[in-house]
Biopython code that builds the backbone (N, CA, C, O; Angstrom):
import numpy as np
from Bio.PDB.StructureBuilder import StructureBuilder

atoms = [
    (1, "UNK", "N", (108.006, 91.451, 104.138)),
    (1, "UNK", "CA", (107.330, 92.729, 104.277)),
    (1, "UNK", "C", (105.860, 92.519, 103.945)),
    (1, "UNK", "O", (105.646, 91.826, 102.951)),
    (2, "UNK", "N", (104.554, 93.115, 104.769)),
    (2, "UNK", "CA", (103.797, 93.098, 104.387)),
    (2, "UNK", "C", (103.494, 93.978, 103.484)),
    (2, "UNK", "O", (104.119, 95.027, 103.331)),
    (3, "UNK", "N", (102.120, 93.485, 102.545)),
    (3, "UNK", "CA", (101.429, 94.642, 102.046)),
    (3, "UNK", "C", (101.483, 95.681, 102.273)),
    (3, "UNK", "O", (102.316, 96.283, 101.595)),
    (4, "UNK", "N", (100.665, 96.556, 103.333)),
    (4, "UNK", "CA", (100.772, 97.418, 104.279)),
    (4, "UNK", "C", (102.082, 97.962, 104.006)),
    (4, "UNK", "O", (102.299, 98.673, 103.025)),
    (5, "UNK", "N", (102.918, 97.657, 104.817)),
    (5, "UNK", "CA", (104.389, 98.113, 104.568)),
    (5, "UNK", "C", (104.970, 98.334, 103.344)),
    (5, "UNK", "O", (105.498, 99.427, 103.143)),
    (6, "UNK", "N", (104.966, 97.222, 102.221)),
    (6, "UNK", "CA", (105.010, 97.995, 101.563)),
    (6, "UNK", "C", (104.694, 98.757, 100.689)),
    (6, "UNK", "O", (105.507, 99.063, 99.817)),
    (7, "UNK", "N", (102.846, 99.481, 100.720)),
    (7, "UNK", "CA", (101.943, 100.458, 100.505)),
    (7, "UNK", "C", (102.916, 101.564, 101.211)),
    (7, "UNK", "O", (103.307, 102.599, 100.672)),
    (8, "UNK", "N", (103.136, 101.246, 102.160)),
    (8, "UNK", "CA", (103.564, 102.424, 103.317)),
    (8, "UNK", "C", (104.689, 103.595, 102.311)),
    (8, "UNK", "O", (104.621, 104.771, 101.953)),
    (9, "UNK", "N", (105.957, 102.133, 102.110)),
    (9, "UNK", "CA", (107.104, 102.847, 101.869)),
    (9, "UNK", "C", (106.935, 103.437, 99.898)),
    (9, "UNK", "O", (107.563, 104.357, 99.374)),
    (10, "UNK", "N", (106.053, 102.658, 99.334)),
    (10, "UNK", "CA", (105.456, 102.937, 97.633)),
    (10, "UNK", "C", (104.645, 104.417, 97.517)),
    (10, "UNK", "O", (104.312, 104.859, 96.418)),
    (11, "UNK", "N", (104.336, 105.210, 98.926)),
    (11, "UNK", "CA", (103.402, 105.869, 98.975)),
    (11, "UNK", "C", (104.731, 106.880, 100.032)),
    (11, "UNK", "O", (104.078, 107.658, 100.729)),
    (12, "UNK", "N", (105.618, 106.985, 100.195)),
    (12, "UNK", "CA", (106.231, 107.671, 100.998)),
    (12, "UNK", "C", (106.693, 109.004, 100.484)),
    (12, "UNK", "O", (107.285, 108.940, 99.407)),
    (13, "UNK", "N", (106.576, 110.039, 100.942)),
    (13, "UNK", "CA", (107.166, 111.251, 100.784)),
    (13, "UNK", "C", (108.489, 110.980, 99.917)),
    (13, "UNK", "O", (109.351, 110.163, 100.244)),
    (14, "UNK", "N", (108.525, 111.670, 98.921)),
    (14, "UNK", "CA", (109.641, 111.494, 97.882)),
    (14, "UNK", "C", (110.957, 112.424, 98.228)),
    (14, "UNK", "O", (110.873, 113.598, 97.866)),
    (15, "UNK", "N", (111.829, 112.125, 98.708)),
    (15, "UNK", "CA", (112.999, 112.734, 99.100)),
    (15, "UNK", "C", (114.525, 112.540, 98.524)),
    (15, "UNK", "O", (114.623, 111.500, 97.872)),
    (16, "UNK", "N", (115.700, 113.276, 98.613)),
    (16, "UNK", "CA", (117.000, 112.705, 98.475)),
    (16, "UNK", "C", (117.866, 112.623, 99.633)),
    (16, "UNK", "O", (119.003, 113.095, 99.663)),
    (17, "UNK", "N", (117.259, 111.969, 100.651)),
    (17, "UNK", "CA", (117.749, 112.128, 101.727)),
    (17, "UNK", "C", (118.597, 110.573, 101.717)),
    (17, "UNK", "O", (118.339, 109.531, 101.114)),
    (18, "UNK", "N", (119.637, 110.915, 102.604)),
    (18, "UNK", "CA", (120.508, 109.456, 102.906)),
    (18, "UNK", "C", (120.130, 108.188, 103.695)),
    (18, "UNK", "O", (119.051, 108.389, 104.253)),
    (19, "UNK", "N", (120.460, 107.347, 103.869)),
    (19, "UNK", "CA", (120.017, 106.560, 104.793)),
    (19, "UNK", "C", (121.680, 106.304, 105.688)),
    (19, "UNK", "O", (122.734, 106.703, 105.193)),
    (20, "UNK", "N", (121.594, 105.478, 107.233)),
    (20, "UNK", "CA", (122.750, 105.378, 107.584)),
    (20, "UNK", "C", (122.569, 103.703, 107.238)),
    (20, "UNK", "O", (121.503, 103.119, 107.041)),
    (21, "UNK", "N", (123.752, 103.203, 107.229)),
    (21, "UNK", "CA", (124.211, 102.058, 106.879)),
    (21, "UNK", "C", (122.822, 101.139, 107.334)),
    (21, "UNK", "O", (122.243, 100.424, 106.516)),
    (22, "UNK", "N", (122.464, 101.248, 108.501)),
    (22, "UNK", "CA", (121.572, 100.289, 109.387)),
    (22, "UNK", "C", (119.987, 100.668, 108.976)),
    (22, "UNK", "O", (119.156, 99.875, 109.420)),
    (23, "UNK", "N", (119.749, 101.188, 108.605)),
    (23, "UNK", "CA", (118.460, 102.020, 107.917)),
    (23, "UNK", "C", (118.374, 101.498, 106.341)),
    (23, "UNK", "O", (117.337, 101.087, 105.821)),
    (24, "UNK", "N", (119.784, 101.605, 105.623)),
    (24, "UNK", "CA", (119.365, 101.366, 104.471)),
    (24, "UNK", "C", (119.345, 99.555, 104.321)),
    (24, "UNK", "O", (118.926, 98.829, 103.419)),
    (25, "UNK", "N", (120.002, 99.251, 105.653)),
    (25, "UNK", "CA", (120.047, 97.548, 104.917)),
    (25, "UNK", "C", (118.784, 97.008, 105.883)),
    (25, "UNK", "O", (118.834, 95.876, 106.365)),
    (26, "UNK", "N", (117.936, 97.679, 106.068)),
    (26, "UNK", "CA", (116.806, 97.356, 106.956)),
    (26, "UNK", "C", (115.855, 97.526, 105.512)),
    (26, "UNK", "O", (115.414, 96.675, 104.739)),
    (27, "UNK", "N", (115.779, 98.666, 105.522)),
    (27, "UNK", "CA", (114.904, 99.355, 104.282)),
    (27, "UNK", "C", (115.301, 98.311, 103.179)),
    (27, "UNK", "O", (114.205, 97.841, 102.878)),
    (28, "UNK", "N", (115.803, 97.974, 102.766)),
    (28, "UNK", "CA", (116.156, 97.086, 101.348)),
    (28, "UNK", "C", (116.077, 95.801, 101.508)),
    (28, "UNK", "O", (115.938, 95.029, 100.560)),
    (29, "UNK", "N", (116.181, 95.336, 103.064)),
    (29, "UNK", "CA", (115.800, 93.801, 103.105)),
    (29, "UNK", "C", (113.855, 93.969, 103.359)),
    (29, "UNK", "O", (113.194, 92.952, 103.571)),
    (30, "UNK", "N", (113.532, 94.642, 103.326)),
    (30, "UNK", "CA", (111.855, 94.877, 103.566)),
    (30, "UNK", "C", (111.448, 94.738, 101.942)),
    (30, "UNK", "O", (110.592, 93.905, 101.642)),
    (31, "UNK", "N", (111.932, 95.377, 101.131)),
    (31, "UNK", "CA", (111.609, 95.524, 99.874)),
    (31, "UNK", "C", (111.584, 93.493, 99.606)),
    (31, "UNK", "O", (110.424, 93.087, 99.543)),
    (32, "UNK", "N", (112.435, 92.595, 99.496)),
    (32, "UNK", "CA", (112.054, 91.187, 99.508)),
    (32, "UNK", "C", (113.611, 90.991, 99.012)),
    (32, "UNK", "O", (114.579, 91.751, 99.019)),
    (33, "UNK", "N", (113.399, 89.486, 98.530)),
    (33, "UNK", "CA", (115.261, 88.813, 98.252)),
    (33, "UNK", "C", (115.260, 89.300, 96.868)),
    (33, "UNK", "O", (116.371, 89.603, 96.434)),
    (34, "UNK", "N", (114.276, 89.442, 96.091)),
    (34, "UNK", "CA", (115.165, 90.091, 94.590)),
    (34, "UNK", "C", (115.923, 90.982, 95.050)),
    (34, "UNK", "O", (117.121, 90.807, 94.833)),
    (35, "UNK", "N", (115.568, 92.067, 95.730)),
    (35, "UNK", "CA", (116.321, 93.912, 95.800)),
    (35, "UNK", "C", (117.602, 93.542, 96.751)),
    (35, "UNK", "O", (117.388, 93.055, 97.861)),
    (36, "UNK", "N", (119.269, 93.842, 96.180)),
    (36, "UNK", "CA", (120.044, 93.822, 97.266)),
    (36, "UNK", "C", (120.491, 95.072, 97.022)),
    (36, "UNK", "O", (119.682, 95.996, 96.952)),
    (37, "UNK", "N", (122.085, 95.317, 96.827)),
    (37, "UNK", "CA", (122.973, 96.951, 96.860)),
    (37, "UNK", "C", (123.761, 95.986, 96.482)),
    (37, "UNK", "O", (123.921, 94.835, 96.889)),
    (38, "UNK", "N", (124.343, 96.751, 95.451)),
    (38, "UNK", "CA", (125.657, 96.213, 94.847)),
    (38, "UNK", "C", (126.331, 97.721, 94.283)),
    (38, "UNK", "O", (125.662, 98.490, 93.594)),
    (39, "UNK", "N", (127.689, 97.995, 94.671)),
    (39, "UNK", "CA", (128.283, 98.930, 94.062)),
    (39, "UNK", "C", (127.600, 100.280, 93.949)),
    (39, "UNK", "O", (127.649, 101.171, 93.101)),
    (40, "UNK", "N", (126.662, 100.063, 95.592)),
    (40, "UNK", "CA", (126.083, 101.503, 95.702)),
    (40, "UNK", "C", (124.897, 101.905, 95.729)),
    (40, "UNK", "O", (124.293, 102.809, 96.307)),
    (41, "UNK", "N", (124.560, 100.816, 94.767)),
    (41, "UNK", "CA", (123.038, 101.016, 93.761)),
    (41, "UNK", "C", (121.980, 99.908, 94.599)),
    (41, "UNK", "O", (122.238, 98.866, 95.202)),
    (42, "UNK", "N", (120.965, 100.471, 94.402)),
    (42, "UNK", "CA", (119.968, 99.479, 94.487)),
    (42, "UNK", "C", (119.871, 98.406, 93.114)),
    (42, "UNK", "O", (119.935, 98.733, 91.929)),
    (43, "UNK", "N", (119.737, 97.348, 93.555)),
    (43, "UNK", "CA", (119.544, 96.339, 92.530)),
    (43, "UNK", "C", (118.190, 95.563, 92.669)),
    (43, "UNK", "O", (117.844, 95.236, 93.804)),
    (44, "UNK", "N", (117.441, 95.262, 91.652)),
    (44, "UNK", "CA", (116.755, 94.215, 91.174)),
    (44, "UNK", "C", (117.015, 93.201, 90.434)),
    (44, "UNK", "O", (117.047, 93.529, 89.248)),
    (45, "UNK", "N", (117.301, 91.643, 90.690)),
    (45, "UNK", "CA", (117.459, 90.786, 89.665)),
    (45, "UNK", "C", (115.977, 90.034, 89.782)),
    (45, "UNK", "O", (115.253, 89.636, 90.694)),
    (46, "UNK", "N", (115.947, 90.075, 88.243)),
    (46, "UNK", "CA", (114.515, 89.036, 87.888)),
    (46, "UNK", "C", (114.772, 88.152, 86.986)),
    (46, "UNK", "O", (115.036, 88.719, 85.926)),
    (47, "UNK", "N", (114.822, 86.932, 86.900)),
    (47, "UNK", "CA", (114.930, 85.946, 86.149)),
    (47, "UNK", "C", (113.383, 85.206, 85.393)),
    (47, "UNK", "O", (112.701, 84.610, 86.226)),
    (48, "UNK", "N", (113.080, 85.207, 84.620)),
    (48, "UNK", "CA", (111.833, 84.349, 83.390)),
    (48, "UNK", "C", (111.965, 84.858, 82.207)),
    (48, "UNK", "O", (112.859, 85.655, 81.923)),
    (49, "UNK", "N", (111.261, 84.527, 81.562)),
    (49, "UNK", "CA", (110.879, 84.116, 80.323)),
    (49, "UNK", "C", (110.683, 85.749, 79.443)),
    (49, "UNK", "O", (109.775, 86.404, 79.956)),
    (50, "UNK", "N", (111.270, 86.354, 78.429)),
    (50, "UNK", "CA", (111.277, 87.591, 78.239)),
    (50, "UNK", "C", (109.937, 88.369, 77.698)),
    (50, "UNK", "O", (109.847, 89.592, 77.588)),
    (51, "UNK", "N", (109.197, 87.679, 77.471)),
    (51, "UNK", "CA", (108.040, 88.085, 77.819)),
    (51, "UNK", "C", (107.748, 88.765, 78.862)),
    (51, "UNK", "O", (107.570, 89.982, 78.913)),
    (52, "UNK", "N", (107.691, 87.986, 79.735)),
    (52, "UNK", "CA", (107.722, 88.577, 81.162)),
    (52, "UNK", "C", (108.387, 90.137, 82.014)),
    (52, "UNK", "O", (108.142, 91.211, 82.564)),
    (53, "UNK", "N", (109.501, 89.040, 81.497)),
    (53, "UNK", "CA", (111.042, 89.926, 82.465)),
    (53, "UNK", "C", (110.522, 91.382, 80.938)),
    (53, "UNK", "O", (110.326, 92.412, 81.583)),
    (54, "UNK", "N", (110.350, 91.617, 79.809)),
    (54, "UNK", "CA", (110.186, 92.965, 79.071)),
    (54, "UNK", "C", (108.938, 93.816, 79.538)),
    (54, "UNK", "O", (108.750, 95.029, 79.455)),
    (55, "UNK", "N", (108.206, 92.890, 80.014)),
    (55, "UNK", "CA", (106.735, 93.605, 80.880)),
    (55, "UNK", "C", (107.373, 94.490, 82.087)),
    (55, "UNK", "O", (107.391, 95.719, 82.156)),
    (56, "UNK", "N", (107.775, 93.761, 82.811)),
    (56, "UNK", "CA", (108.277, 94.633, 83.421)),
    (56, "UNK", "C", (109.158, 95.574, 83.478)),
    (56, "UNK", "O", (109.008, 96.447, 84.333)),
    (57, "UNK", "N", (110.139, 95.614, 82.701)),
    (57, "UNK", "CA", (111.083, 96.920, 82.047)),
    (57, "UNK", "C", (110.183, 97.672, 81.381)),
    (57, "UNK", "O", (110.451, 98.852, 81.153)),
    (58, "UNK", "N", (109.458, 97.336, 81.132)),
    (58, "UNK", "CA", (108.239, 98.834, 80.425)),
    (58, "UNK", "C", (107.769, 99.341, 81.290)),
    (58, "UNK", "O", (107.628, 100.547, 81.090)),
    (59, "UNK", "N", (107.242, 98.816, 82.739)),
    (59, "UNK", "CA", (106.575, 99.182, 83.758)),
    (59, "UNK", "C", (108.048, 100.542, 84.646)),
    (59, "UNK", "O", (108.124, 101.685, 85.096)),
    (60, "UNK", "N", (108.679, 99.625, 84.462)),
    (60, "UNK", "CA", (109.964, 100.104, 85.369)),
    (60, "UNK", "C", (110.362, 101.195, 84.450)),
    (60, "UNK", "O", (110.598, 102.184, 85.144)),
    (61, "UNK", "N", (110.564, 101.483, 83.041)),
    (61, "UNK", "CA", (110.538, 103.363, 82.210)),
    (61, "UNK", "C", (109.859, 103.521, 82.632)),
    (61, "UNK", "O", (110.123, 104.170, 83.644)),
    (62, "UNK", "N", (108.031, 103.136, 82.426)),
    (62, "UNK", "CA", (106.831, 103.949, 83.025)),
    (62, "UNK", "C", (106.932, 104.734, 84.375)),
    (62, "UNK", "O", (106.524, 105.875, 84.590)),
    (63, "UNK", "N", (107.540, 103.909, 85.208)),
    (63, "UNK", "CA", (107.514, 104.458, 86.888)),
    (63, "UNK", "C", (108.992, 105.609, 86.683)),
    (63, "UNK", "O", (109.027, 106.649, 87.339)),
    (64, "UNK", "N", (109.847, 105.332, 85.949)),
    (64, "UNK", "CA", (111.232, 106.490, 85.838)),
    (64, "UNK", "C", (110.568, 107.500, 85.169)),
    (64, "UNK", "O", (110.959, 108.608, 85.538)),
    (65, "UNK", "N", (109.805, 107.526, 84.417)),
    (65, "UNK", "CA", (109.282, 108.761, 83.878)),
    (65, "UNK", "C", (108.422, 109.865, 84.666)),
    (65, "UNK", "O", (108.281, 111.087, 84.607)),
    (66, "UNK", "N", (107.808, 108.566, 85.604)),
    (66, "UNK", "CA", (106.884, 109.731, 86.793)),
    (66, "UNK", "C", (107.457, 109.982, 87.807)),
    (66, "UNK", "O", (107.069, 110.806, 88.634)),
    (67, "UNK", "N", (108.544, 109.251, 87.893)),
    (67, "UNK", "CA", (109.276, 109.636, 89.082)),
    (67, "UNK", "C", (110.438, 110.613, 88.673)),
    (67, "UNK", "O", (111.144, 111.123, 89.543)),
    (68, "UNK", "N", (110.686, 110.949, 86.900)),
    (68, "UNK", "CA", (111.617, 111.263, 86.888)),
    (68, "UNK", "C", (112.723, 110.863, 87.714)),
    (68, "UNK", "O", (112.899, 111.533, 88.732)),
    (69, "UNK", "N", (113.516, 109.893, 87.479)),
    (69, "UNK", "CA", (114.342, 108.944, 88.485)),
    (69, "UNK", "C", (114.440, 107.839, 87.030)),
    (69, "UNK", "O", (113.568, 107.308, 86.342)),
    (70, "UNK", "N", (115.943, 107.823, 86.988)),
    (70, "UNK", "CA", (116.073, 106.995, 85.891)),
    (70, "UNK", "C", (117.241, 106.010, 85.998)),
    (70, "UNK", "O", (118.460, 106.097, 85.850)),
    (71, "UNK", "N", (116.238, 104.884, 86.365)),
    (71, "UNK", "CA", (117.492, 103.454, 86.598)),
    (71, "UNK", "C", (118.495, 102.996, 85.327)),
    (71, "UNK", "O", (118.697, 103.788, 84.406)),
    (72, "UNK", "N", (119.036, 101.820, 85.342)),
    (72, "UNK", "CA", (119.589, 101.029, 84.340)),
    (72, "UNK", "C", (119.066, 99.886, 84.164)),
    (72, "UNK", "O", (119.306, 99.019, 85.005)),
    (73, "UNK", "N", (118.163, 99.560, 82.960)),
    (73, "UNK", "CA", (117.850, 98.203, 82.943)),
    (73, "UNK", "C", (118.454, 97.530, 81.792)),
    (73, "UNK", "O", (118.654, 98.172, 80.760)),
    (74, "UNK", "N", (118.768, 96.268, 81.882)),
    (74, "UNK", "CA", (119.619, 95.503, 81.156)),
    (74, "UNK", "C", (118.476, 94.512, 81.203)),
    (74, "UNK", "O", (118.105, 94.091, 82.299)),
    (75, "UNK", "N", (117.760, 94.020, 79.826)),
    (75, "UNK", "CA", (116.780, 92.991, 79.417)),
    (75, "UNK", "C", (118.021, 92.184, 78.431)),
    (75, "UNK", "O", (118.793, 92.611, 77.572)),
    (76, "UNK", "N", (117.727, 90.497, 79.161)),
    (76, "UNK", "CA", (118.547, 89.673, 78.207)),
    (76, "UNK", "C", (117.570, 88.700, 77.596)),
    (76, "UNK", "O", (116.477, 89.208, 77.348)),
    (77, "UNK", "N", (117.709, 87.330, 77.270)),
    (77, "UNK", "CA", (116.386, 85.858, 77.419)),
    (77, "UNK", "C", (116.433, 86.257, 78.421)),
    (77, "UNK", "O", (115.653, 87.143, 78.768)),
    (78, "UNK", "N", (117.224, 85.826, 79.126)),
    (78, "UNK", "CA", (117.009, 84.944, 80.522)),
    (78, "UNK", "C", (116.495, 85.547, 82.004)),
    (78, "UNK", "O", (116.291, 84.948, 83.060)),
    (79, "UNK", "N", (116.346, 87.224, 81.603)),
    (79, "UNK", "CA", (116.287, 87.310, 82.570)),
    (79, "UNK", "C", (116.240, 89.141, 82.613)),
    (79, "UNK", "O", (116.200, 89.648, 81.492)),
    (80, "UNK", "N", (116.242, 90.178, 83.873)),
    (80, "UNK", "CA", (116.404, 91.288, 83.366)),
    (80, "UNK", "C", (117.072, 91.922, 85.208)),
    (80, "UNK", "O", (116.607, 91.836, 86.345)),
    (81, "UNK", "N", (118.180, 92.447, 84.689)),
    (81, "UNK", "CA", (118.936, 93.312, 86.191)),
    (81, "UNK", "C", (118.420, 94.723, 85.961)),
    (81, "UNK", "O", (118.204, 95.095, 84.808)),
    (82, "UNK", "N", (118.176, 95.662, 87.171)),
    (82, "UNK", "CA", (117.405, 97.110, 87.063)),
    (82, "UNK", "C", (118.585, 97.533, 88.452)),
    (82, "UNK", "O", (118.566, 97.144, 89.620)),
    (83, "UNK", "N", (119.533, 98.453, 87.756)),
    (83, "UNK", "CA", (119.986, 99.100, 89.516)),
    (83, "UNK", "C", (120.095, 100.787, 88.997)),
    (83, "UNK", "O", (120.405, 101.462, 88.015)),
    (84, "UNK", "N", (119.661, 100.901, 90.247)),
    (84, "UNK", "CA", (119.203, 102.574, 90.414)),
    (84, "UNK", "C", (120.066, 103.405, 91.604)),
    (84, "UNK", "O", (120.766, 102.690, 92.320)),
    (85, "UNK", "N", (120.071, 104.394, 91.788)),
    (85, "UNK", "CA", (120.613, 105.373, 92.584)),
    (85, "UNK", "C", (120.181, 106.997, 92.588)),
    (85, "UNK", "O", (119.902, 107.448, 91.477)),
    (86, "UNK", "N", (120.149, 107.349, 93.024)),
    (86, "UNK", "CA", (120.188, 109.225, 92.981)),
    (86, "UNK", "C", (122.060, 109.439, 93.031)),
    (86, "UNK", "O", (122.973, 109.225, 93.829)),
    (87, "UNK", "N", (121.855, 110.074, 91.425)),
    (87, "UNK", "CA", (123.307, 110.593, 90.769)),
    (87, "UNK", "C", (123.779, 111.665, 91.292)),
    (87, "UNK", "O", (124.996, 111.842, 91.348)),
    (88, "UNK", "N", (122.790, 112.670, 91.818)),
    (88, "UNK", "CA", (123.662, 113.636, 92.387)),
    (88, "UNK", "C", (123.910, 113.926, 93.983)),
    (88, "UNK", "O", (124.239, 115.044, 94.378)),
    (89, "UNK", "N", (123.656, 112.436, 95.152)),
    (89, "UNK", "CA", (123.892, 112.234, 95.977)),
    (89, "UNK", "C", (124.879, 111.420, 96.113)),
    (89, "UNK", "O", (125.746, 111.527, 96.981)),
    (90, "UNK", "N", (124.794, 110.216, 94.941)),
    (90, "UNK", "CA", (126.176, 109.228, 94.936)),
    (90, "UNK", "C", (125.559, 108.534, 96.102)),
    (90, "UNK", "O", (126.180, 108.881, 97.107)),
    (91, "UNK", "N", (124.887, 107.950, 96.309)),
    (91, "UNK", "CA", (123.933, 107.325, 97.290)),
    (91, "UNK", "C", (122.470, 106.781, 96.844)),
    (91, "UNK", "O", (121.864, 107.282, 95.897)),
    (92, "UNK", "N", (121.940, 105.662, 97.654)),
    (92, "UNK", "CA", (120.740, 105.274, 97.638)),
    (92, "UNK", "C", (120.216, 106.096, 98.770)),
    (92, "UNK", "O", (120.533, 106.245, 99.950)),
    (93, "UNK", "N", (119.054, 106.700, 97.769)),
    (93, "UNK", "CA", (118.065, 107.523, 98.884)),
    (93, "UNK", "C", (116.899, 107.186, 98.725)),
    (93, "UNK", "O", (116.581, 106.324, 97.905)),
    (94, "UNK", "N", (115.786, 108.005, 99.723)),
    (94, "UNK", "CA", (114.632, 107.692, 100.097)),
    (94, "UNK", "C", (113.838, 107.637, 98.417)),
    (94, "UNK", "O", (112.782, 107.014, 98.304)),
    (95, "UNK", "N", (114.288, 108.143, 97.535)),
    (95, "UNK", "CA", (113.705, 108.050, 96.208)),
    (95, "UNK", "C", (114.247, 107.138, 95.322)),
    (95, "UNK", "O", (114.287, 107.370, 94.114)),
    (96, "UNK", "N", (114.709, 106.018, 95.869)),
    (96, "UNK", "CA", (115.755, 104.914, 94.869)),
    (96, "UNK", "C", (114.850, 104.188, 95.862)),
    (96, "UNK", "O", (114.745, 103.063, 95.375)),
    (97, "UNK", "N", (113.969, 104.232, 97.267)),
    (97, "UNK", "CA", (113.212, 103.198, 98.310)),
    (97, "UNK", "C", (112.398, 103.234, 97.831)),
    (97, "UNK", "O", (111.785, 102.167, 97.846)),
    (98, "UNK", "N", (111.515, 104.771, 96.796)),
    (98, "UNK", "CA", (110.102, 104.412, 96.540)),
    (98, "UNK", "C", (110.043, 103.975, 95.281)),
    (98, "UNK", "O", (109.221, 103.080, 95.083)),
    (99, "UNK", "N", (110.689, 104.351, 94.352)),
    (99, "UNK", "CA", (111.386, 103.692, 93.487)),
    (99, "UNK", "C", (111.026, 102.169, 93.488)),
    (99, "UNK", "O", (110.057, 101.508, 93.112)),
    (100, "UNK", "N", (112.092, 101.935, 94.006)),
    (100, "UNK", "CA", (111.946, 100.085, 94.250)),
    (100, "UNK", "C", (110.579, 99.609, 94.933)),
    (100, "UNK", "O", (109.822, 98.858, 94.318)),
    (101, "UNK", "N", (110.273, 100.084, 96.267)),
    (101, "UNK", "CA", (108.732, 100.067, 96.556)),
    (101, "UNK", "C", (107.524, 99.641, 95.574)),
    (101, "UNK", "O", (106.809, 98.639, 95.583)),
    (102, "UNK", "N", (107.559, 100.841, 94.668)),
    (102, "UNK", "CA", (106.082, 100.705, 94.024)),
    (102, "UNK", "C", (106.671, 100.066, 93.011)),
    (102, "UNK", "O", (105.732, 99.487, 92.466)),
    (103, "UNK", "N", (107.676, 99.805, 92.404)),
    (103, "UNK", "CA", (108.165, 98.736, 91.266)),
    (103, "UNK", "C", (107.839, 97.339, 91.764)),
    (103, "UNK", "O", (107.296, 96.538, 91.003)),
    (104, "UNK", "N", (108.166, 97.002, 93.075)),
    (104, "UNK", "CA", (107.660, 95.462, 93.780)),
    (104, "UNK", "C", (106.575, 95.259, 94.194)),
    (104, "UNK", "O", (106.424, 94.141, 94.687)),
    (105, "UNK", "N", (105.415, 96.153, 94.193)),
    (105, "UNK", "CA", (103.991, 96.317, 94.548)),
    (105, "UNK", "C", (103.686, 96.037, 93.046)),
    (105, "UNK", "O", (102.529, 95.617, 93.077)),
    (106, "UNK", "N", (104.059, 96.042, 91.873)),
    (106, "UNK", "CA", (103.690, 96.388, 90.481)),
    (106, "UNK", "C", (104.101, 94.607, 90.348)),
    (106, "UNK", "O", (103.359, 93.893, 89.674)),
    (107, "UNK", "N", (104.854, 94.241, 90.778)),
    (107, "UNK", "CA", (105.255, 92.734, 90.726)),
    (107, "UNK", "C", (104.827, 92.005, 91.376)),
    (107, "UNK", "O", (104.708, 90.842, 90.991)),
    (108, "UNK", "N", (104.474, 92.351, 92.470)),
    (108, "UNK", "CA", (103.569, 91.141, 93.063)),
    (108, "UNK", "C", (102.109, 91.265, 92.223)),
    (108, "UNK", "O", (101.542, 90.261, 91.791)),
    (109, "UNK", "N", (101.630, 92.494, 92.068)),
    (109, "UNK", "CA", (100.054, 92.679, 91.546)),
    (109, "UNK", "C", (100.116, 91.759, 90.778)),
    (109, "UNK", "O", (99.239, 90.896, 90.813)),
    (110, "UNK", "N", (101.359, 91.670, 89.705)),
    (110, "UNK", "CA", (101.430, 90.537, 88.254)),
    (110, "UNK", "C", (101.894, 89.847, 88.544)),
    (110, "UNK", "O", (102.828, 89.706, 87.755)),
    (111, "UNK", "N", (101.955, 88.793, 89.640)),
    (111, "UNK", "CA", (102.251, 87.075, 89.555)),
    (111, "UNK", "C", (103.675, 87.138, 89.728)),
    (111, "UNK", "O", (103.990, 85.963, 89.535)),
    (112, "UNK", "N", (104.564, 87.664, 89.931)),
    (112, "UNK", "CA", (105.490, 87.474, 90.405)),
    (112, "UNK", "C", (106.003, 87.429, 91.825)),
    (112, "UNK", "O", (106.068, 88.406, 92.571)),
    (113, "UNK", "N", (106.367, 86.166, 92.125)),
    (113, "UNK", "CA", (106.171, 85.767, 93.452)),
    (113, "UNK", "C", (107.456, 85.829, 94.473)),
    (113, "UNK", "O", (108.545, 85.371, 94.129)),
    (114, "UNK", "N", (107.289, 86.293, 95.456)),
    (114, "UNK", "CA", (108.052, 86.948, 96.359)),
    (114, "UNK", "C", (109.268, 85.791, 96.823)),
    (114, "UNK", "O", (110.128, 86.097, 97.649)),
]
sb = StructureBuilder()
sb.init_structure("model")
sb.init_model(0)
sb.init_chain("A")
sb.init_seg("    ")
for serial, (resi, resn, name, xyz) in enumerate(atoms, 1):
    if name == "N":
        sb.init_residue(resn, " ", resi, " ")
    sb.init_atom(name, np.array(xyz, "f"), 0.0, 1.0, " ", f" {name:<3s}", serial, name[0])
structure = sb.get_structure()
């Protein structure tokens, strides 16, 4: 995904709208290979050094707080998993895309490489 793109989708109208099967696994392979779907949810796995991987779980409350949108993050050493959803759709929606969006725009800005 480029920049651009994903400015596009980090900057998108905030919605709880659904995606169909072919939309959402389009939309989530754009986001890069950390973000897959597991059990519904959008997932992030990040693996380094906890330094690191805790920088970004602060960033990732910071962005749930303005988005009101509140993932699960699990910080270990080794590493840190983040999976999200909209709870009262029971679905990944267009606000679990911007969500993840401007969370991976926030990761590339800091050296974490695609």
């Amino acid at each position: 995904m480029s920049e651009k793109d994903l400015d596009a989708l980090a900057n998108h109208t905030i919605s709880r709208d659904r995606f169909t099967t072919a939309e959402l696994a389009k939309e989530v392979a754009a986001l890069g290979p950390r973000w897959t779907i597991a059990d519904n949810q959008l997932r992030l796995a990040l693996r380094g050094p906890m330094t690191r991987t805790g920088a970004a779980a602060a960033y990732a409350g910071q962005l749930a707080d303005e988005l009101d949108h509140h993932p699960s993050i699990v910080l270990e050493y080794a590493g840190m998993t983040l999976t999200i959803y909209t709870h009262d759709r029971q679905a990944i929606t267009v606000l679990d895309l911007v969500y993840g969006a401007r969370l991976e725009k926030w990761l590339r800005e800091n050296g974490w490489p695609t």
